[in-house]
N, C-alpha and C positions, 0 to 999 in steps of 0.2 A: 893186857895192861902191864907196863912195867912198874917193878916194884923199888920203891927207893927206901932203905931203910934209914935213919935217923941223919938224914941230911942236915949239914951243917946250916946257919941259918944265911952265911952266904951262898949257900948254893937255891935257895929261894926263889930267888929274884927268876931267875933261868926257869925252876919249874913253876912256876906259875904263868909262863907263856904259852897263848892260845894257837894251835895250828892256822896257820892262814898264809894266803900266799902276800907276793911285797905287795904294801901297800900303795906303791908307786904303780907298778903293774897293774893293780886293777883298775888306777886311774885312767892311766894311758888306754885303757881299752873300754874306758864308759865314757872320755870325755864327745868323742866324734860323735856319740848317740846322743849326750844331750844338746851337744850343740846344730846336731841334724835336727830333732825334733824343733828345737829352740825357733829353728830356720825356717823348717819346711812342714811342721807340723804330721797333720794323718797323713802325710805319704812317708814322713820317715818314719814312723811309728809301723805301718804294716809293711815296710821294707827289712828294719829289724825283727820282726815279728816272725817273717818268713824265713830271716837269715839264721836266727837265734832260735826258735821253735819249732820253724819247719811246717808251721800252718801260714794259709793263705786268707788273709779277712780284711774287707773292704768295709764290713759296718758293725762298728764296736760294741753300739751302745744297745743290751741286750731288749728285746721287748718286755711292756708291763706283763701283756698275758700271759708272758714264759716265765716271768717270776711267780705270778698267780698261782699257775697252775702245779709249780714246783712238788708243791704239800702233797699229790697226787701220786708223785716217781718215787718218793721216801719209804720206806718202811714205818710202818705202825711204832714201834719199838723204836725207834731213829726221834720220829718225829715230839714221843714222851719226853725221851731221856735232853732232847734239844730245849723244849719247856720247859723240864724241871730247873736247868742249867740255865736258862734264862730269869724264872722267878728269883732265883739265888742270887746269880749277879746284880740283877736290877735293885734288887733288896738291901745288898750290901754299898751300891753304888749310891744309891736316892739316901742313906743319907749323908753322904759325905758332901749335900748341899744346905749350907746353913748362912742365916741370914746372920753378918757382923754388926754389933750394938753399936750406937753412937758414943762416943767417948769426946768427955769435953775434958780436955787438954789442960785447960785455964780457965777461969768462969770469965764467960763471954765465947769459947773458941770451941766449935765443935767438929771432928773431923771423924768419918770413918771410910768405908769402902764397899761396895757395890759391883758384885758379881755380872759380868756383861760379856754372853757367850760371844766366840771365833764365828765369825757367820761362815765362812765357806770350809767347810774341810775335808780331804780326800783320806779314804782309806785303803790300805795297801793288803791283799791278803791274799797270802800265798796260795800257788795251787800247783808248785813244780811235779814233786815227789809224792805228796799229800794234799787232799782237797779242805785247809784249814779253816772249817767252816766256824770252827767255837772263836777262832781268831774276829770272826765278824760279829761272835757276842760280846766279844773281852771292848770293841773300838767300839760300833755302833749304839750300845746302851749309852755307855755315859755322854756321847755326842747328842740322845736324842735329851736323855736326862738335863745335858747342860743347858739346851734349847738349842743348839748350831740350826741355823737354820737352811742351809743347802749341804746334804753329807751324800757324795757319790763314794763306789767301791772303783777299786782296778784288780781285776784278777785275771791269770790267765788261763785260755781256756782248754779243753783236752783236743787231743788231736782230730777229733772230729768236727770242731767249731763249737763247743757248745760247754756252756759253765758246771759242774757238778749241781745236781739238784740240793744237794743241804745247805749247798753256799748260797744259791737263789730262794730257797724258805727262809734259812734263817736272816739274810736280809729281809725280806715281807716282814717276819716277824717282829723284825726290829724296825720296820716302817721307812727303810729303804730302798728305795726302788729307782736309783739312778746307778746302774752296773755296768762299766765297760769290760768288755775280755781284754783284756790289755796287763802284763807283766810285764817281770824283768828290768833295767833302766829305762828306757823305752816309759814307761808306765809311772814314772816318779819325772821324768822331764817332763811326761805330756802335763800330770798336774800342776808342776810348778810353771811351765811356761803358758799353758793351753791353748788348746790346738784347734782346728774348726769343728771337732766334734766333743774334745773332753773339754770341761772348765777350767780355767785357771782357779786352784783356792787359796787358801790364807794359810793353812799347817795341813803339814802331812804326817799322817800314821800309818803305822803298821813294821812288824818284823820282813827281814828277807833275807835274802843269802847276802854274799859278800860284794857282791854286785848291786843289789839294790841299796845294800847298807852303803858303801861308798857314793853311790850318787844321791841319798839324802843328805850325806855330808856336804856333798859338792851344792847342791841346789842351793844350801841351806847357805851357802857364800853368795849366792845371789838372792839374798833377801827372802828366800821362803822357809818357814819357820817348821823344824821338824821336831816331835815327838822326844825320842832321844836314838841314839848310836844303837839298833836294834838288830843283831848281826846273829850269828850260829848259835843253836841254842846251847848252851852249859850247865851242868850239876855238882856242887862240892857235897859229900855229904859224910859228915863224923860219926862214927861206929864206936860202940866198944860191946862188951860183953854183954849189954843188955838187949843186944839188937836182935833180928829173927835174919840170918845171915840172906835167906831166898828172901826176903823182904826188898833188903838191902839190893841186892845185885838186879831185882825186878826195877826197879827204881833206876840205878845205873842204867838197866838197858833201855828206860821208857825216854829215855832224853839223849840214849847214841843213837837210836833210831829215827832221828829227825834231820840226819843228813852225814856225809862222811865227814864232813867239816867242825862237827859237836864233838864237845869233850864233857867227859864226866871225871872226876876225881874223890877218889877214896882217903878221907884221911884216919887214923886209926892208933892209937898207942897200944895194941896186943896183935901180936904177929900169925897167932894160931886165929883169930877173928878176919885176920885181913884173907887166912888162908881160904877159912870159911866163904866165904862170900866170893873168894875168885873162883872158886869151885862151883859154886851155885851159878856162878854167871854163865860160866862155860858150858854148863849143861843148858842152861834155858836160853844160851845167843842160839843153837842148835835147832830150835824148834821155831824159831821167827820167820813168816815170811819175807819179813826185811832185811836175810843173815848178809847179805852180802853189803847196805849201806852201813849196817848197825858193828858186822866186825871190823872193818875200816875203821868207825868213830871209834871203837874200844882198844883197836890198837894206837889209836894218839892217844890215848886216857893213863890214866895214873893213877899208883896204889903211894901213898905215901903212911910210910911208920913213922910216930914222934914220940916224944918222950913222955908225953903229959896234955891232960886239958887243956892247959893254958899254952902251950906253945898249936895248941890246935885249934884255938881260939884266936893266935896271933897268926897264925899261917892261911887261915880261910880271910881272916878281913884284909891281909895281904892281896890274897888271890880277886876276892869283892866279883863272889860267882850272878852269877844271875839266879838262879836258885839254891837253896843251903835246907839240907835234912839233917837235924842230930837226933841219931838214937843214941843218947847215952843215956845213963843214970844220974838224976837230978837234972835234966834239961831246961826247964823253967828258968833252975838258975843259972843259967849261962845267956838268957834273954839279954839282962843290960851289958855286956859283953860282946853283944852284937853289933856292929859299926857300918862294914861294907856290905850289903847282899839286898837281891831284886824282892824276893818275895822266901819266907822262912818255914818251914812245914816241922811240927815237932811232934816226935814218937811214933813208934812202929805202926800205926796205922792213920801215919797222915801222909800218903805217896803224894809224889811231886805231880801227878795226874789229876787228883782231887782239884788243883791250880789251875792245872791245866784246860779244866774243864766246868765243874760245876760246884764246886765251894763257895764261889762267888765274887772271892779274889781277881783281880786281873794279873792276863798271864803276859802281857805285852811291858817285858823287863825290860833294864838294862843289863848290857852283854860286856864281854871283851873288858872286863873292870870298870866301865862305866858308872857301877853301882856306888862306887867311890862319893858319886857326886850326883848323881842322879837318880831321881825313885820311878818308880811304873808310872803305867796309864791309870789316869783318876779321872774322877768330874771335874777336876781342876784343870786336868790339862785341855781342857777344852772353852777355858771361859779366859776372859784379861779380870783382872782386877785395876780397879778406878779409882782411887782416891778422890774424895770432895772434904772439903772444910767451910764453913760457913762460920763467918767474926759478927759480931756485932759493935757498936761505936766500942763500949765498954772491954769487951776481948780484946778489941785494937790495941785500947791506950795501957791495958793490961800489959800484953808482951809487944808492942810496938817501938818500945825504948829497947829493946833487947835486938831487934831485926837491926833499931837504926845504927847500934854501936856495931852490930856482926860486919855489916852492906859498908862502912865506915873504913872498916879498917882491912876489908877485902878491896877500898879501892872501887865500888860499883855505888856510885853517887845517884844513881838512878831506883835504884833500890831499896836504896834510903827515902829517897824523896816520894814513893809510892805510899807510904807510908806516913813522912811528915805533913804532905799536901792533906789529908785525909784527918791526920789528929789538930792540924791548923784549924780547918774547914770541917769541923762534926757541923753534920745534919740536923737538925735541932726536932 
C-alpha cells in the first residue's frame, strides 16, 4: 500500500480513483456479446461461454434434482452457518416491508401507495474466483420476501460443468430453483434479451467484475432495469489509536481478496497507527491462500494520513466507498456525519465480513462512488410503488378550483375541463 502523508485537499480528487481499466475499452469488448446473444440467443451464449471460460455446455438450465440433492455435497458445518445467515437476513429484511397509511390530503381527497412486487427478476452471482454463495442470500431473500414472482439465478459453472453445491442449497433454501450455469456478459444479455432457453425479466441483480458491471449499464440503455453500478468490491476504513491494529489490516485484506481489481483504503490521523496495521497486513497477506489475487489488490490500495476527524470525515464521503469501518474514539458520534457509503460497520469488533455474510445487512453495495446517490439491495428494490387517490364530489370542489387555475395558466384547457365538466355535473 502506498503511503500519502497529509495530502493537500486538491490532490483528492486523484486519490480517490478506483483501479480500472478505460471505460471505453470494456465497452468495446462486451458490446459484440450482447448484441450476438440479443441476435442469436443460446448459441451465442455457449459460444462465449467456450471462448471466455473454456467450458463447453449445450444445456444451461441446471436440474431440480441436482439442486435437491445439493444439501447432501455440503458439509454439516457449511450447511448451519448457511441457516443461521439466512434466519438473520430474512429477519432484518421482513421488516423493511410495511404497509403506508392513507392520508387525506384535503377532506374529501385520500391518496396513498401500495407496494406491487417486479414479477420477473434475474440474479447474477458470481462464481469466477469464489463460489459467492451468501451473494444468493443477500438477492433471493428479499426477492421472495417482496413476493417476485418468477426469480431465476445466472451463475457460472466450474470447469467440470457443474454449479458449486452451496450455491444450489442455498438457492433451495431460498426457494429458488430456476439456475442457469451462465456468467460473464453473456449471462446479463441473455436476461435482459432472452433467449430460447433463459427468460427475459424485468430487473437484474447482482454484483460482478468489470465486464458484467458495464453490461448492466449497457442493457440498462435498452430498457432493462438494473439494481445499481455493482462493480469490484472496495473498503474505506478510519483508524486511530483506539483500534486493534491486526483487526484493522484483517479487515483490509478480507475485501483485497475478492479480486485483483478491489481497493481497500486506510485513512488515519497518527502515522505510528497507520505503521501498525501496515505491519500487520504484511504478515497476515503471507499466510493467505489468495496471496497472489489479494497482493495485487493491496498494491492498488492506500494509506492516507490527515490531519484531523473531520478532514476524515470529508475525505471518505468524498471517496463514497462501498463499505466504511471506523475504529475510532467516540464513533457513534461521527454517524450524522456520514453522507456517501454502501453499508457502515462500527468498532473493533464489527469486521466488514459480518456484512458480508450474516449480520443480516445486505452486502450487494454500491461500488466505484455510486454510494453518492444510491443505497444497497432492499425489499424495496424489488417491489414499484403505485400511487392511488380517490376524491369524492366534496374533495373535488374542495381543491378543484386550484387544478382549474394551475391547468389555466399552463395553457392545458383539457385539464381544466376534467375537472369543470365534473363540478358542473355533481352526481346527486
Amino acid at each position: 500500500m502506498k503511503t500519502y502523508k497529509y495530502p493537500t485537499k486538491e490532490m483528492w480528487k486523484k486519490l480517490i480513483e478506483r483501479p480500472s481499466e478505460d471505460f471505453k475499452n470494456i465497452i468495446s469488448g462486451i458490446q459484440p456479446v450482447l448484441d450476438a446473444v440479443k441476435s442469436d440467443g443460446d448459441n451465442a451464449v455457449c459460444e462465449f461461454t467456450l471462448r471466455f471460460d473454456n467450458i463447453s455446455i449445450n444445456e444451461f438450465l441446471v436440474e431440480e434434482q441436482l439442486i435437491a440433492d445439493a444439501e447432501e455435497e455440503i458439509p454439516v458445518k457449511l450447511k448451519s452457518a448457511i441457516d443461521k445467515a439466512y434466519e438473520n437476513i430474512w429477519k432484518f429484511h421482513k421488516i423493511q416491508v410495511q404497509e403506508e397509511p392513507v392520508i387525506e390530503t384535503s377532506p374529501g381527497v385520500f391518496c396513498w401507495r401500495r407496494n406491487v412486487a417486479i414479477e420477473k427478476v434475474g440474479l447474477y452471482i458470481p462464481g469466477g474466483t469464489a463460489p459467492l454463495f451468501s451473494t444468493v442470500l443477500m438477492l433471493a431473500i428479499p426477492a421472495r420476501i417482496a413476493g417476485c414472482l418468477q426469480i431465476i439465478i445466472c451463475t457460472p459453472c466450474r470447469k467440470d460443468g457443474y454449479i458449486h453445491p452451496a450455491i444450489l442449497y442455498t438457492a433451495y433454501k431460498c426457494g429458488v430453483n430456476t439456475i442457469f450455469k451462465v456468467g460473464g456478459a453473456q449471462a446479463i444479455a441473455a436476461m435482459a434479451y432472452g433467449t430460447q432457453s433463459i427468460p427475459k425479466v424485468d430487473k437484474i441483480f447482482g454484483p460482478g467484475n468489470q465486464y458484467v458491471t458495464a453490461a448492466k449499464q449497457k442493457v440498462a440503455q435498452d430498457g432493462v432495469t438494473i439494481d445499481m453500478p455493482a462493480g469490484p468490491s472496495e473498503l474505506a476504513v478510519i483508524a486511530d489509536e483506539t483500534c486493534n491494529p491486526a483487526f484493522v489490516a484483517a479487515d483490509l485484506l478480507s475485501q483485497a481478496e475478492h479480486g485483483t481489481d478491489s481497493q481497500v483504503m486506510l485513512i488515519t490521523m497518527n502515522e505510528p497507527v497507520a505503521r501498525s496495521i501496515e505491519f500487520e497486513l504484511q504478515s497476515q497477506l503471507r499466510n493467505l491462500p489468495r496471496y497472489d489475487i489479494t497482493a495485487k489488490a493491496v498494491k492498488n490500495s492506500k494509506i492516507i494520513i490527515l490531519q484531523n476527524i473531520d478532514e476524515a470525515m470529508q475525505f471518505v464521503n468524498l471517496y463514497a466507498p462501498e463499505h466504511l469501518i471506523l475504529v475510532v474514539k467516540d464513533y457513534k458520534s461521527l454517524i450524522p456525519k456520514i453522507v456517501n457509503a454502501g453499508s457502515v460497520f462500527l468498532g473493533n469488533y464489527s469486521p466488514e465480513s459480518a456484512g458480508d455474510y450474516a449480520s443480516g445487512t445486505n452486502h450487494t453495495l454500491p461500488t466505484n462512488g455510486f454510494a453518492r446517490s444510491y443505497s444497497g439491495v432492499s425489499v424495496e428494490s424489488f417491489v414499484k410503488k403505485i400511487t392511488f387517490q380517490e376524491i369524492n364530489a366534496d374533495g373535488l370542489k374542495n381543491i378543484g378550483p386550484a387544478i382549474e387555475e394551475m391547468a389555466k395558466h399552463e395553457g392545458l384547457d383539457a385539464h381544466k375541463n376534467a375537472v369543470t365538466i365534473r363540478t358542473k355535473n355533481r352526481i346527486k
